[in-house]
N, C-alpha and C positions, 0 to 999 in steps of 0.2 A: 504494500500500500504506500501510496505519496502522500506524507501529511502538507496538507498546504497552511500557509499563516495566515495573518489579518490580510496582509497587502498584499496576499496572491490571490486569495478568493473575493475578492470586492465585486468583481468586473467578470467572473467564472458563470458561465450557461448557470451549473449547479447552484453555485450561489444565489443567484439571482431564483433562481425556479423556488428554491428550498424558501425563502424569503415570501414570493407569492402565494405558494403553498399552505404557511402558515399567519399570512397577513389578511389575504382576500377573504378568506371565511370570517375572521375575527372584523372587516369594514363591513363585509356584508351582513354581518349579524346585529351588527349598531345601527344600520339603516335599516332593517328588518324591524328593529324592535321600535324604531321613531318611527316609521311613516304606514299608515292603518290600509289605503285604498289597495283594493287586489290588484290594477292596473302595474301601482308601485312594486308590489312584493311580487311581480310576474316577471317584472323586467330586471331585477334585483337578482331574484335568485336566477334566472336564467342566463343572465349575462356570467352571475360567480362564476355558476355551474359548469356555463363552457370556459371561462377563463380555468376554471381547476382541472378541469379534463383534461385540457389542450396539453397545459403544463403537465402535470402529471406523466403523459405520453413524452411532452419532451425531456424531460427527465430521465424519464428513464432510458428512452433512447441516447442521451447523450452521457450517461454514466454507466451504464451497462457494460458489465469485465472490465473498467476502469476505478475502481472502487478507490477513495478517497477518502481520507482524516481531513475536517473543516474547522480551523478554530474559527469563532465569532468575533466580531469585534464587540468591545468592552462585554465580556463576557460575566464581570465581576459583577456590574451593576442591573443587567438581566437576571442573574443568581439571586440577587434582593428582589425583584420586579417579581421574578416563580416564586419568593416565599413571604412576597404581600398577599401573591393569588392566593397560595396557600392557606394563609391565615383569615381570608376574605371565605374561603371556602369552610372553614368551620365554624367559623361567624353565623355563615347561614343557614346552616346543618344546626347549630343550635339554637340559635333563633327559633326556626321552624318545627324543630325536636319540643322546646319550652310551650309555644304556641297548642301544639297537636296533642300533647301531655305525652311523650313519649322518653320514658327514665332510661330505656337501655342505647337509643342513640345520643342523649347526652349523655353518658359516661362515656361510651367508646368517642365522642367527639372530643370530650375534654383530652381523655389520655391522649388520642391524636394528636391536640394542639399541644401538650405537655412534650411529646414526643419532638415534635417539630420544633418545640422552643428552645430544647435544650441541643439538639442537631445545629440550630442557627447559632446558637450562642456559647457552646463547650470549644469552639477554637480548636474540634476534630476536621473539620472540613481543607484548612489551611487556604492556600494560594491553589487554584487549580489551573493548569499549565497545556494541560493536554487537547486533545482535539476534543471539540463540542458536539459537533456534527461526524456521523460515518456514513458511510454510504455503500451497502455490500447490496449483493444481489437479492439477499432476504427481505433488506429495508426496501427495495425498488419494488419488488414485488408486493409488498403491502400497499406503498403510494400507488400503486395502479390501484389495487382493490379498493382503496378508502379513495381515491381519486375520483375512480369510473363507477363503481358499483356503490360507494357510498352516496353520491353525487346524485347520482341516477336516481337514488331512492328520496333524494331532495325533492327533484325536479318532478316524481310521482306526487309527491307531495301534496301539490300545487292542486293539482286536479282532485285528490281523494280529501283534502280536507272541506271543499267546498261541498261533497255529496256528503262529509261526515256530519256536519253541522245543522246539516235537513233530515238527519237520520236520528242525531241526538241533540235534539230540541232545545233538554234539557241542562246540555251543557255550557258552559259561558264559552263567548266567543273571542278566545285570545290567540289569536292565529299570530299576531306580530310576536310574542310570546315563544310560540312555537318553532318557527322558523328559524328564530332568532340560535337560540338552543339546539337546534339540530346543526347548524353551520360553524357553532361554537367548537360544537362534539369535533367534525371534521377536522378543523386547526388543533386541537390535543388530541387527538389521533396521528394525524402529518408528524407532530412535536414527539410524541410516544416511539414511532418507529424508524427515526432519524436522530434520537439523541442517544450520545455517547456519553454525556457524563449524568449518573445514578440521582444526581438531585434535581434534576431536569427532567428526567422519565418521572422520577416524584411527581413533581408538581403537574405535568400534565395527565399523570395516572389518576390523579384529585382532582383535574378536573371531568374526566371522563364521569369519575363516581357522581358529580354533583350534577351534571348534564342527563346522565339517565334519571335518577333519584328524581327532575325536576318536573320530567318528559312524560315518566311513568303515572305520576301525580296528573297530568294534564285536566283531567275531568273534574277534579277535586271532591269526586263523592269517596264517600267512606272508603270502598274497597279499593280505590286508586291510592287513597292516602294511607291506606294500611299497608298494601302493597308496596307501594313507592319506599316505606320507612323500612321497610321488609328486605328491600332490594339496598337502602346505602347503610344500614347497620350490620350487613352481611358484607358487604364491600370497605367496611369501615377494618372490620375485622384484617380483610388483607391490607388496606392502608398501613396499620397498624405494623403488621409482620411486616410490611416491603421498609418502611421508617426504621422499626428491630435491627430488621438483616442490614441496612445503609450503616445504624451506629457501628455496629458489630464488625463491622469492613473496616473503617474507618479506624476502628484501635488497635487493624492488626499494619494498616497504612493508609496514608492518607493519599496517596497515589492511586489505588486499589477502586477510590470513584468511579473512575474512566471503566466503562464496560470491555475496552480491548486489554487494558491491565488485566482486570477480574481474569477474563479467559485465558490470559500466556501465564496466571499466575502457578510458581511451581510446586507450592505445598497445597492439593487441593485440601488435605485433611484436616487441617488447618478451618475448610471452609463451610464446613459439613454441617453445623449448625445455622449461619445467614442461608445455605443454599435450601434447606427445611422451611425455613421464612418465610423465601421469593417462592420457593412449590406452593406454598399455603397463601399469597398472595395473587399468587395465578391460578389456584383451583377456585377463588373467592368468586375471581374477574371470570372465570371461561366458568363458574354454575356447573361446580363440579359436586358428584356427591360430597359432606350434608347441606353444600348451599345453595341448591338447585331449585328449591323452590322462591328464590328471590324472581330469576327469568321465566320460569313458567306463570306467577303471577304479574309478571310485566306483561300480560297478555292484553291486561286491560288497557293499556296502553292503544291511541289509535295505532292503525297497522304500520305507518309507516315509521315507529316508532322502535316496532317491532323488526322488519325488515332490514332496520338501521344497527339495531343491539345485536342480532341473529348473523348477520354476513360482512359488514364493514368494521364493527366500530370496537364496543363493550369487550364481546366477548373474544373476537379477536387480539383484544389486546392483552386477556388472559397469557391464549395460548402464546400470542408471540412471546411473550416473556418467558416462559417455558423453551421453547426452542430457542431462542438466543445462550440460557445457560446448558444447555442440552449437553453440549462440552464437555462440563463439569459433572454435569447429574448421571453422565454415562460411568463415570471413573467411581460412581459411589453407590451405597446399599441405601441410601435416600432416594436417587433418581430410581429404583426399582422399587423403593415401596411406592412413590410418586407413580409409576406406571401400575403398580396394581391397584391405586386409590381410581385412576385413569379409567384401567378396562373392568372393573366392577359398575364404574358410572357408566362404562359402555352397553353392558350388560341390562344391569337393571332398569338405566332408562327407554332401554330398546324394548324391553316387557311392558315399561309402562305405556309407553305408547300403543299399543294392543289395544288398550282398554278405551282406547279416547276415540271419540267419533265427531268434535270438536277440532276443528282443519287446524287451528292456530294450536291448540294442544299438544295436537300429533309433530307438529311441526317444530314446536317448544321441545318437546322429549328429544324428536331426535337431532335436534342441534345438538341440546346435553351429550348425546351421544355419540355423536362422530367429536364432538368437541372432549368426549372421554379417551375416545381414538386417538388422538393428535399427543393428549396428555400424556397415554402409556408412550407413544413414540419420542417424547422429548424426555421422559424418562428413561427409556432404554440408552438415548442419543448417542447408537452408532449411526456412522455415518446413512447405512441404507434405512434405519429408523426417521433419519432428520429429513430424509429426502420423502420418505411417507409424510412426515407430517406437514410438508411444505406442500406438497399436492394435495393432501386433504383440506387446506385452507384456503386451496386457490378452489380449488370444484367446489366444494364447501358452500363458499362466497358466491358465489354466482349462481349452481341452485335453488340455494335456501334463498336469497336472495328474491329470487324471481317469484317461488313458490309463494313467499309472503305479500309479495305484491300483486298477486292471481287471487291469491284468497279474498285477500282485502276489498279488489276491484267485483270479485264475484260477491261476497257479502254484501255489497251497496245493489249489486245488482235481480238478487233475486232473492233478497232478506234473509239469507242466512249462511251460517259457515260452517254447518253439520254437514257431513261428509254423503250421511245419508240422504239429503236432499240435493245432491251433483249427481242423482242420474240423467244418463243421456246429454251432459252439458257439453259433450260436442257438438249437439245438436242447437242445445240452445244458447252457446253463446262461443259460438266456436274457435276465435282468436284465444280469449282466455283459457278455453281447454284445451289446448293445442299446446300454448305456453305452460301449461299446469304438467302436460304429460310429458312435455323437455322436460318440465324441473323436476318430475319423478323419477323418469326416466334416467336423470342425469343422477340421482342418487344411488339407486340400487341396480341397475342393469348393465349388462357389457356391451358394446365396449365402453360407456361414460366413466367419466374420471376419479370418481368415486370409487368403483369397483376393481381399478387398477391401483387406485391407494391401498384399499386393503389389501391386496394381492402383492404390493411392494413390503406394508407393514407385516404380512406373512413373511414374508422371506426375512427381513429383521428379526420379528422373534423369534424364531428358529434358532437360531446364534445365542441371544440370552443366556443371563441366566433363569433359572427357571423357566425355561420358554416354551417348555410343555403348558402348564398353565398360561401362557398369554395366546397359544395357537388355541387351547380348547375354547379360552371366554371368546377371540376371537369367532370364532366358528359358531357358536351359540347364540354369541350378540348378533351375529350376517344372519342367521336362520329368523332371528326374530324380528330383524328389519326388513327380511324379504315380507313376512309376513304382513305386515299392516302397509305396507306401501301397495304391493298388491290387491289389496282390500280398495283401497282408493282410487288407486288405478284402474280396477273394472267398473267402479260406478260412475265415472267418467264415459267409459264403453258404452256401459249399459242403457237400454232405450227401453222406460216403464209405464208411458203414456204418459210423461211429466209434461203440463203446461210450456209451453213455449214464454221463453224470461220477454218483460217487456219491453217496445221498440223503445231501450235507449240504449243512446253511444258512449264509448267512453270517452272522457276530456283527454285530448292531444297530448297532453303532459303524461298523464295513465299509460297511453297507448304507447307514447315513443320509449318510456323508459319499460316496458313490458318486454316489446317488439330487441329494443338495445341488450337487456341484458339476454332474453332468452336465444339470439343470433350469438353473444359472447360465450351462452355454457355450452353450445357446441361447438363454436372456433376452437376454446378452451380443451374440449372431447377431440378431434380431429387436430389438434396441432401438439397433444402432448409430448411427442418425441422431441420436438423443437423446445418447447418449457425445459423440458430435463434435464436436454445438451446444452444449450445455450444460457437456462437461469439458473436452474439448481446445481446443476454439477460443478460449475464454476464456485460457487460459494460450498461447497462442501469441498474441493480442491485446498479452496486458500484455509479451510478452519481445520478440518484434518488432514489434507495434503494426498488424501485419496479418493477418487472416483467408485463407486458403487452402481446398479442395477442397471448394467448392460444387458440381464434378461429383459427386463421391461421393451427393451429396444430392439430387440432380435429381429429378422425380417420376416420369420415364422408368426411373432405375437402381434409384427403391424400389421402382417394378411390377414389375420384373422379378427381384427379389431376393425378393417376395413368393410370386412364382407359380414360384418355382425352391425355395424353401422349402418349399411346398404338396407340391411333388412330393416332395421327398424325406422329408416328413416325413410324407405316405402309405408310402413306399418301408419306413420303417423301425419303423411301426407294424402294417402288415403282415407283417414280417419278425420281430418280436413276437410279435402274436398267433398268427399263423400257425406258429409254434416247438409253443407249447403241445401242440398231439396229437403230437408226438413224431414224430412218421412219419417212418420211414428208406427211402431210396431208393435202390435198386440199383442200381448203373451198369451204365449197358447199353454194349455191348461188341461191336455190330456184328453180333447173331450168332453168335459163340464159345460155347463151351459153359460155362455156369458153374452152378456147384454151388450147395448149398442154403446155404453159407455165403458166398457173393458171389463165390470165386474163382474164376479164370477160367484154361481149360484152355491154357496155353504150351506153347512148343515142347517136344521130346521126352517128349512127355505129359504133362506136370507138373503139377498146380495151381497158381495162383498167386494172392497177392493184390492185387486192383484198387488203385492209388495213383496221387494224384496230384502232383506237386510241382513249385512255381514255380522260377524261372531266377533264377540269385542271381550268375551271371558271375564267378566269384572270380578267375579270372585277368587281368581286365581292371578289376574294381573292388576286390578284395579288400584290405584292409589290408599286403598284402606288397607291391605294386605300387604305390599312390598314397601311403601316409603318407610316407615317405622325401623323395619330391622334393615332397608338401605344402609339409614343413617347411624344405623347404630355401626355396622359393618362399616362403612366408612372411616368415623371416628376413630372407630380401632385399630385401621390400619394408619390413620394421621400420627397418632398414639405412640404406633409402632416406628413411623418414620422419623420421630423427634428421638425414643430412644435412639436408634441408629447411630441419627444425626450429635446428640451428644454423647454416642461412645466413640466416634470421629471413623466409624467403620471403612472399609473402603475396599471396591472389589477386586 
């Protein structure tokens, strides 16, 4: 790497993009929040949106396998600027804690600020000297994802809050509010995945916490405000440990800030307690078991709130913390309790999801869960683990991504978001279904990207240790996702005399960011060999100095990734076009007698109507039966990884 100084990066493509990056969201969010008329907040956020994108693309094109160390200019007195934010952020956290009557986020907000105060003022921190900014292949491919696909879900935004406000009457109308906060999110996002030194990811790690906490809350009725306090006393929690593990670095040197330090550091053992911290701060952020139900109840959240926390933002910034020290987690019997805390939450969210017939549910669990995938992989963090988990955040993002924003646009559209009521909706609103079965498709089916993650993450635990155990939950948790994704996937298929949804269109904002990302999760599916060679592999080169999963790449797995792509992407162009005449089909019935309106003659003469509905198992998978002993089981392995971590274990 080339560290460049003050006076080399002034006038640098990257300098300048990195700058835009983190400024334009931060103007546009000031003028979001000052100016009310929709005409304003249209042109505002559209004009950010493609300023961020553009950038973002160029960025990364012009730093791509050129990875750079960026010091900032007067870095010193930005260092105070992050921990007025800081301090501005538990101000309002207890403020609103006092207000709401909620005792357990003002305590954890005090220690927080206790924490922090003595971080600014103990004279561990010193002079910091080192580079501010890095710029490796990991971070570039985050700035796409929070660039394009988080952006994207802005510019959704626009259009679904205007149907939301006709839907929920009852809600107040703080849309400048809103936007405001979602754009904020974006700039400590950009700041989260491009800073190098540890007090800087701090403070934008804290604002990320206060952005959702704020977002969640949006509706301001009870269960938004319970929820919401739900969601940043759970995140407070990793505040807390990421602050811990910072002091803790800090007394073994104060050089040690800098994230490229941390990693060429050569006594890991030494680090095995801060590294327990940051796992428990990113199991907090990625709604890892026992804190998973902070993001399953962000549901109440409007949707685009949800699309934001689930593919760009929150919970990404979990994992990526995770995989940056992957490194280190790999050389210790911490990053392996971390990966079995990881694919437990793989597992068990994957059952939970069975039970829900609730689209934004199903969709919440299995973030939790491929987001448990990612975990065990930056736990194990060899190299062909790190390269799984980097692919599972890229497919990840752009599924889940789309998915959230399909449900959403179909929810406003035919009043509801039970799964059971999307039969036949290729028929009846056939763009959106179409984009719904890419974004299924792109989770659980071959060749999408998804499916090739897991099949990389097979081949990593193999190697482990204990990798029997991560191959069988692996295999267990895929059985159980095939499951309910399927479920969903045929009542999309399926045609049961359902009303046809009414003539209306979606807002252009809806449409183009549907249309954008659902064309992205298959460029993404059809170009993965080019991601591998040209983004991942490069930054696994420079951090371990070895290349990994040349099977992935073989000419055998891309014929057949091809010709499995072919079919289904007749499958579902068919499924398309074939929507358009409308044609509804009666179910036949064996013979029974049925009327002119489909119903079909039941016992004691009755009419009835034909229905069909999937097996959702709640006594055996339902949230009453598995959360409980989840989280006890979780706990115990966190339990476990803190002994580990302070007998300074090391594998």
């Amino acid at each position: 790497m080339s560290i460049l100084s003050t006076s080399d990066t002034m006038y640098t493509p990257e300098f300048i993009s990195i700058m835009v990056l983190m400024l334009v969201p931060v103007f546009a969010a000031v003028l979001l929040a000052l100016f009310k008329p929709d005409i304003i907040r249209n042109i505002v956020a559209g004009a950010a949106s493609a300023v961020i994108i553009i950038t973002s693309v160029f960025l990364a094109f012009t730093a791509w396998n050129t990875n750079k160390n960026i010091t900032l200019l007067n870095a010193d007195w930005i260092g105070t600027l992050l921990f007025v934010i800081e301090a501005a952020i538990a101000l309002i956290i207890l403020f609103l804690a006092f207000k709401y009557k909620k005792p357990l986020a003002i305590i954890l907000a005090l220690v927080q600020a206790g924490l922090l105060l003595f971080l600014e003022f103990s004279g561990l921190v010193g002079n910091y000297t080192g580079a501010t900014i890095v710029l490796t292949n990991l971070s570039l491919i985050m700035v796409l994802i929070i660039g394009v696909i988080g952006t994207l879900v802005c510019v959704y935004a626009l259009g679904y809050m205007k149907d939301y406000h006709e839907h929920q009457k009852d809600v107040p109308v703080r849309k400048r509010y809103f936007f405001a906060l979602m754009f904020l999110f974006l700039a400590a996002m950009f700041g989260i995945v491009v800073s190098n030194n540890l007090m800087w990811l701090l403070a934008f790690w804290e604002v990320t916490t206060l952005c959702s906490f704020l977002l969640i809350g949006y509706s301001k009725t009870e269960e938004a405000v319970n929820n919401s306090f739900r969601a940043v006393w759970m995140n407070m929690i990793g505040g807390i440990c990421f602050t811990a593990a910072l002091i803790y670095i800090l007394t073994i040197s104060s050089d040690l800030i800098s994230i490229t330090n941390l990693l060429g550091y050569g006594n890991v053992a030494a680090l095995t307690i801060p590294l327990a911290l940051i796992a428990v701060a990113g199991l907090t952020k990625a709604a890892q078991m026992p804190f998973s139900t902070w993001l399953t109840g962000a549901m109440v959240a409007p949707t685009p709130v949800s699309a934001l926390l689930h593919s760009s933002t929150m919970v990404k910034a979990g994992v990526y913390l995770l995989v940056v020290f992957a490194p280190l987690f790999s050389q210790t019997w911490v990053g392996i309790a971390l990966a079995l805390v990881g694919m437990f939450t793989f597992v068990a969210t994957s059952v939970l999801a069975i039970s829900q017939s609730n689209a934004k549910k199903v969709l919440a669990y299995s973030t939790i869960a491929n987001l448990g995938l990612i975990t065990a992989c930056a736990g194990i963090g060899t190299p062909g683990a790190v390269m799984a988990a980097i692919l599972l955040i890229i497919f990840h993002a752009a599924a889940k991504g789309l998915l959230f924003l399909c449900v959403g646009a179909v929810e406003h559209k035919i009043g509801s978001r039970d799964i059971e009521d999307m039969d036949g909706l290729l028929v009846r609103l056939p763009l959106l279904a179409t984009m719904m079965v890419i974004g299924i498709a792109g989770m659980y089916l071959a060749p999408f990207g998804m499916l090739i993650s897991k099949w990389a993450a097979l081949e990593a635990f193999i190697t482990a240790p204990a990798g029997f155990i991560f191959v069988i939950l692996l295999a267990f948790g895929s059985a159980f996702t095939i499951f309910f994704w399927t479920k969903w996937l045929g009542k999309l298929f399926m045609r049961m005399g359902k009303p046809q949804a009414p003539a209306v269109k979606l807002h252009i904002s809806e449409k183009l960011s549907v249309i954008i990302i659902g064309a992205l999760a298959v460029l993404a599916c059809v170009s993965f060999p080019t991601i591998i060679k040209y983004g991942i592999n490069p930054y696994l080169k420079e951090i371990f100095g070895i290349i990994p999963g040349a099977e992935l790449l073989s000419s055998d797995t891309l014929i057949m990734c091809g010709i499995m792509f072919a079919i289904l992407a007749v499958l579902v162009i068919a499924a398309a076009f074939g929507s358009k005449s409308g044609k509804e089909i009666k179910p036949y019935l064996n013979g029974r007698a049925v009327d002119s309106d489909g119903k079909f003659l039941g016992s004691l003469g009755v009419y009835k109507e034909a229905k069909t509905s999937n097996y959702y198992l709640e006594d055996y998978c339902g949230e009453k039966s598995i959360l409980k002993p989840s989280w006890l089981i979780s706990i115990i392995l966190i339990a476990a990884m803190f002994v580990l971590a302070f007998m300074g274990v090391m594998l």
